[in-house]
N, C-alpha and C positions, 0 to 999 in steps of 0.2 A: 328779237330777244333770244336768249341760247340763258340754258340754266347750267352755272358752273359750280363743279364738284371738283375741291383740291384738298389736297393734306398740304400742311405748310409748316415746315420743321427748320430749328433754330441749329444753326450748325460752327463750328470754329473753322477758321481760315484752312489747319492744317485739313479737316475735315475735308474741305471742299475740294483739294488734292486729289483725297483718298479717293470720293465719290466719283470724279473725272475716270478713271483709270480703275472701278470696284468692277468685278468680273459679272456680276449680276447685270448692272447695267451694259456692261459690254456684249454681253451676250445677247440684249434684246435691242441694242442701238440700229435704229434705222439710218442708217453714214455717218457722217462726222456731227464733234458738236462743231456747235456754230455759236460765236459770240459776239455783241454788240451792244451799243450804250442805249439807254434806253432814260429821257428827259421827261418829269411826270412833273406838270403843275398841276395844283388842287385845288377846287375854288369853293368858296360858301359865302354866309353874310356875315358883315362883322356881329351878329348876333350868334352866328352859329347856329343858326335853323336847318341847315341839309345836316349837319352833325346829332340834332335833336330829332330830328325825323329816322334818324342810323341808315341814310345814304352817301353815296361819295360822288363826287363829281370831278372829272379830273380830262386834259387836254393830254396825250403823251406823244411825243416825239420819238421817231423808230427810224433812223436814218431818215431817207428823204420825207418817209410818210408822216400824216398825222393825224392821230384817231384820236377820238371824242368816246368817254366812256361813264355810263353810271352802271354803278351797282346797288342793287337795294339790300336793305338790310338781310340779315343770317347770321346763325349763332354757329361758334364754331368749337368745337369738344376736340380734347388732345389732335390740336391741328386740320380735322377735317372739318371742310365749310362747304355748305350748297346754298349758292343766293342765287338772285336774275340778276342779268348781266346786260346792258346793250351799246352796241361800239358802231359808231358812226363816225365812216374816213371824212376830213373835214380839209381845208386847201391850207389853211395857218395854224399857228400855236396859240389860239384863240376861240373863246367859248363859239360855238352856233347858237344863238338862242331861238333859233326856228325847230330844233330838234326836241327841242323841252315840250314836247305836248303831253295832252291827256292820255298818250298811249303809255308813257315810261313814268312818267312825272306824278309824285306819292299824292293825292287827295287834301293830306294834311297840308302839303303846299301848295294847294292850288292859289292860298289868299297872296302867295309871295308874289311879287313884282322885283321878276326876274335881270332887271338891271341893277341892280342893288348888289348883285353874285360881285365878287373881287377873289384874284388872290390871295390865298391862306398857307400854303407852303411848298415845298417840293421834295422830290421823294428821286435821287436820280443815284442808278447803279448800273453795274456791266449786268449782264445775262449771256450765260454758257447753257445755250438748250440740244435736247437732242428729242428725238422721237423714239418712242420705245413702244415695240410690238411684241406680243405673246400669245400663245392660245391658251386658255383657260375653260377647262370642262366641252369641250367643244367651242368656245364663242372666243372670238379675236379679242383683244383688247388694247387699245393703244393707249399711252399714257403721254403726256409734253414732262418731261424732266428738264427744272431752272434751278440753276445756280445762280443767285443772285448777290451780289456782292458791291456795297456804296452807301449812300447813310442819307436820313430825312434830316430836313433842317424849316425851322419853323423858328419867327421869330427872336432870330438868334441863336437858337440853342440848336444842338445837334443829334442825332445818334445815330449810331452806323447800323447796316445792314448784311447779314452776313447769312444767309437762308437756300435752304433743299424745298422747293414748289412741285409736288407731283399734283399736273392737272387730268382729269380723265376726258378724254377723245370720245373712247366707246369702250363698251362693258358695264359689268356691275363695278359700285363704290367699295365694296369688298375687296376688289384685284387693288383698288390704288393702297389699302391698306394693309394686305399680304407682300405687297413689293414694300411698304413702309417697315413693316414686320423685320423682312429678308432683312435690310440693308442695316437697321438696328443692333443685329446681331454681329458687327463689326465696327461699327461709326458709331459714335455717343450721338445722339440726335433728339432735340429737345422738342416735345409736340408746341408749335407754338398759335396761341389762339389768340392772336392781335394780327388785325392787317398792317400794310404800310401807311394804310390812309389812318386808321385810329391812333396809330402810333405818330403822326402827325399832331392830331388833336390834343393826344396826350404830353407832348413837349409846351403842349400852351397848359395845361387843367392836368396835372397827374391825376387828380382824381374823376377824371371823365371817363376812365376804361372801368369797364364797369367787370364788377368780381364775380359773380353769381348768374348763374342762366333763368329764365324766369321761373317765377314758381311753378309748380305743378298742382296743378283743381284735382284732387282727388276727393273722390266721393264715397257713400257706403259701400257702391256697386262695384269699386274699382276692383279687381282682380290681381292677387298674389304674384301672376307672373306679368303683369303690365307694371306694378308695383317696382319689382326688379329691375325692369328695362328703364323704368323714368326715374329710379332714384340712382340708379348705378349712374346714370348719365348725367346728372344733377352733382353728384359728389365727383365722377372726372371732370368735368369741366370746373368748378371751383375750386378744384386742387391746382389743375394747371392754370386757371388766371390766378389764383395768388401767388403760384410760383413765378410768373410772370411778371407780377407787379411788385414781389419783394426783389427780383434780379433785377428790376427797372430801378425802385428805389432804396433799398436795403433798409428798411422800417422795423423794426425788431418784433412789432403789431403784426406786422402780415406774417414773419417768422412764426409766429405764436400760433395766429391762425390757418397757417397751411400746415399746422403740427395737429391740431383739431381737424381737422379734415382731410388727413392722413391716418389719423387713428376714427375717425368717423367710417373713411376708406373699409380699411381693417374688420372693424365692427360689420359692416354690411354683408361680409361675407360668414356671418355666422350666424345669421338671425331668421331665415328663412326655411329652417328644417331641410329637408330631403324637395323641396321645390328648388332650393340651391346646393348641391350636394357637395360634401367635402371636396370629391374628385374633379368637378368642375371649377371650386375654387382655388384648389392642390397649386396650379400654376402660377396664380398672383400673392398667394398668403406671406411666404417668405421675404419675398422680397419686400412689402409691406413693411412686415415685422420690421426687418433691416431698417427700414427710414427710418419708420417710428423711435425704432431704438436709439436711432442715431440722431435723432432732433428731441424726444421728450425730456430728456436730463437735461439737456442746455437750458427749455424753455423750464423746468422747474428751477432750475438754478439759477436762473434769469429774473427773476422775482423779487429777487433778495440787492438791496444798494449797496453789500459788502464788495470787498475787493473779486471774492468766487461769484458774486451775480456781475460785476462790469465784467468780468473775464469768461462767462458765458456769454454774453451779446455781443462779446468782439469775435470767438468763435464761430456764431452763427454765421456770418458771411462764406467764412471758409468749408465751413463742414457743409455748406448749400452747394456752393462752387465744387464739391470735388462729386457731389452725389448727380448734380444734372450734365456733369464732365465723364462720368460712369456710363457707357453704351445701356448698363442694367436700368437708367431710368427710363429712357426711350423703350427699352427691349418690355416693360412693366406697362405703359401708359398705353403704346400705339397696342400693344396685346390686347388690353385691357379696351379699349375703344371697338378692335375686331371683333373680341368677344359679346356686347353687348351689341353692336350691329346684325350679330349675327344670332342672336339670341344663345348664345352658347349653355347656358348652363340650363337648355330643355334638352341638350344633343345625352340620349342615353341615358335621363336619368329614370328610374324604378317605377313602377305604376303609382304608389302612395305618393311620390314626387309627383306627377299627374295632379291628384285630387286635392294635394297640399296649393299649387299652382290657379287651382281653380276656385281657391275658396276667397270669399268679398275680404276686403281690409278692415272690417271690424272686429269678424270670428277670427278675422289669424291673428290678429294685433293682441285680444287679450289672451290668447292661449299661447303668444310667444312672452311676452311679459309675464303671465302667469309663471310660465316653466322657468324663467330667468331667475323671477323672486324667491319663488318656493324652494329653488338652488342656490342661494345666496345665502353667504354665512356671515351675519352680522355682528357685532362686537352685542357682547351681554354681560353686565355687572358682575354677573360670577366667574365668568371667564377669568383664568390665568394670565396676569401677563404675557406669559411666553406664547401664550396663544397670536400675540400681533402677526406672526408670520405667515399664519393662515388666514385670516384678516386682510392681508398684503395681496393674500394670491387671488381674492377675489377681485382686482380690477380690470382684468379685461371682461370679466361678469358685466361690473359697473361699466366698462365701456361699452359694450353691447345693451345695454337699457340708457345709457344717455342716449345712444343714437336712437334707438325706438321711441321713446319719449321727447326727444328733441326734434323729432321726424314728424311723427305722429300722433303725438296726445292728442290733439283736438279729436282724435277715430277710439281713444280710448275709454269702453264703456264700463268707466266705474269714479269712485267717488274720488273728488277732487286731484284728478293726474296731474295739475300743476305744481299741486301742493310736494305729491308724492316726487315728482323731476325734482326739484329743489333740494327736498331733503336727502335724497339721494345723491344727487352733485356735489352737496355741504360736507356726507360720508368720504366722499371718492377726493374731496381735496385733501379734508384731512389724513388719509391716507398716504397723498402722494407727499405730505410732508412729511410725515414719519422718518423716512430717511434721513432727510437734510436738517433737520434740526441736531443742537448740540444733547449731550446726552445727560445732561443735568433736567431739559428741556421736557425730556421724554416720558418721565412720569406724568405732568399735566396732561400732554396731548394724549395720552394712554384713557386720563379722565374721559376727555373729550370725546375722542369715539367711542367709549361705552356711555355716556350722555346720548349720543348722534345715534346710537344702536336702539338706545328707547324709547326716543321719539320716533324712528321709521315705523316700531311695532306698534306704535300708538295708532299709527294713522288710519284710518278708515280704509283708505284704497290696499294698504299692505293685508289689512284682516280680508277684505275684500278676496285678493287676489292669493291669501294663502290658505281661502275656506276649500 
């Protein structure tokens, strides 16, 4: 068994030109590349039981050879993946089923009766690899760089394959993402978190790739700066499988919700005081903002059955298409992945940053909501019309307590935090309509958020949280 650690990024035809002949990797090329076809069948039951269990099983042909390979399951965040791996050279293009023992083979399948396995589809592309050597900090590192290019087909249906595979030989998983890093800064390169085998699965079940990485058990105990590290990685990983799965199927749902969790994104970096400090966030915020800006108007104007809401949902394709064709998305995500591997945002920050890091997720949770509300300026009956504008400006406010409260209320101790998420949400929509309505319109909804403005002061949790 060999435990495999690769980043695996979604690349365009021109791209893979570029990558052949990019001076970084020329530099650390051990010879020439080398390229060849490489014939992957993939077998399970027609229940789909090795797919429910999140193994793959597959024969692959390499010129004369033929290797037998499972992998077990692994979650895989803006591209990088570590599972167990095991390849056994076999004499045909046919399963061994004497290699299926108790050593590799998951518990959950042990009930299976392993003749029942059949072909389920194939996955067959060229591969242009090379060996790539560097020293890093003193320690060697070699990487396998594949260029992979040809398409799965399952059932009839098809999709191509078009991908940058950095596997790591030896070294920390840091190097494979600093050389992902490098290359981003010139090639548009998408972190892409589907294998070839699930992308299989998925031409039979679109909806079997699964969107979301598993939850996280946080407790009283849990820790401000474990906090950061498991929710940063929770929110890149669901950005990139939606991104993922609206490029697979163009759903205007998933557009919506990878607009939600691009500004969840955004949010995360403001809610942690000086345990996350401006400076350490300074790098990702922009570009953020950038999406955000560039998808939340479609998605508010997407709403509406007029001619300007069909003509928001036809654009969403295109404004998706030129943002993950921008090197700045790759250059945002694979950063954003080394950063929280590497715990970045402890590198230098202030001693109060320290003590803020070390405190349980109960005490930080209401003392961050506390400061959010007690700063929040909500519409009140006496309020001026012309006051809306300032009203307006408090939604990235509200965008940083959705995400805390959508996060975390179960850890927040005060009266009814469900109650308070809600009406809070009911504010920040009517907000986000303000705009878009016609301006005969505008007097009502004017109503409405100073209505929304006293019921939040009514509630028990806001007296609560602004005694």
């Amino acid at each position: 068994m060999a435990q495999e650690t690769e980043i695996k990024l979604r690349i365009s035809p021109d791209a893979m030109n570029a990558l052949r002949t990019h001076p970084l990797l020329t530099e650390r090329r051990q010879g020439d590349w080398k390229t060849g076809t490489l014939y992957n069948q993939y077998y399970d039951t027609a229940n789909r039981d090795l797919a429910a269990a999140r193994v793959a099983l597959r024969v692959r042909r390499d010129g004369d050879q033929f290797i037998q390979t499972l992998k077990s399951s692994g979650q895989s965040v803006a591209g990088l993946s570590e599972r167990s791996e095991w390849d056994w050279p076999v004499s045909a293009a046919s399963l061994d089923l004497t290699l299926l023992d108790d050593s590799c083979w998951p518990a959950s399948l042990a009930p299976l009766d392993n003749l029942h396995l059949l072909p389920v589809f194939t996955t067959d592309f060229q591969r242009t690899k090379a060996l790539l050597r560097w020293e890093r900090d003193g320690e060697t590192v070699e990487v396998e760089a594949a260029l992979d290019q040809g398409k799965v087909v399952a059932d009839g249906r098809e999709e191509p394959i078009c991908e940058l595979e950095l596997e790591l030989r030896s070294g920390p998983a840091a190097a494979v993402l600093e050389l992902a890093v490098a290359l981003a800064q010139d090639v548009a390169l998408m972190p892409c978190d589907i294998s070839k085998a699930e992308r299989g699965y998925r031409l039979y079940d679109p909806s079997s790739y699964e969107l979301g990485l598993d939850a996280q058990a946080w407790s009283a105990d849990t820790r401000v700066d474990e906090i950061i590290g498991s929710a940063g990685w929770q929110l890149l990983g669901h950005t990139q499988r939606l991104a993922e799965q609206y490029r697979f199927g163009g759903q205007w749902k998933l557009f919506r919700e990878l607009t939600t969790q691009l500004t969840n994104l955004r949010a995360f970096f403001g809610v942690f005081d000086l345990a996350l400090p401006r400076s350490a966030a300074q790098p990702f915020t922009p570009a953020l903002d950038h999406l955000v800006n560039r998808c939340r108007p479609l998605v508010l104007a997407g709403w509406s059955d007029d001619e300007e809401g069909r003509s928001a949902r036809e654009q969403a394709p295109v404004v998706f298409e030129q943002m993950v064709a921008d090197p700045r998305w790759g250059q945002l995500f694979i950063s954003l992945a080394l950063w929280l591997h590497t715990a970045g945002w402890k590198h230098n920050r202030p001693p109060r940053g320290e003590r803020v890091g070390d405190l349980t997720l109960p005490r930080w949770l209401l003392a961050a909501v506390a400061r959010e509300i007690q700063e929040l300026r909500v519409p009140h009956h006496n309020d001026p019309d012309s006051d809306v504008n300032e009203w307006m400006d408090q939604q990235p406010r509200l965008g940083r307590l959705h995400f805390l409260l959508a996060t975390f209320r179960d850890h927040l101790e005060t009266p009814e935090p469900n109650r308070l998420f809600g009406e809070l949400n009911k504010l920040q929509a009517l907000l986000e309509q303000y705009p878009l309505v016609e301006e005969e319109l505008r007097p009502a909804l004017l109503i409405a958020l100073r209505k929304q403005g006293q019921r939040l002061r009514k509630l028990d949790a806001w007296r609560a949280l602004n005694s």
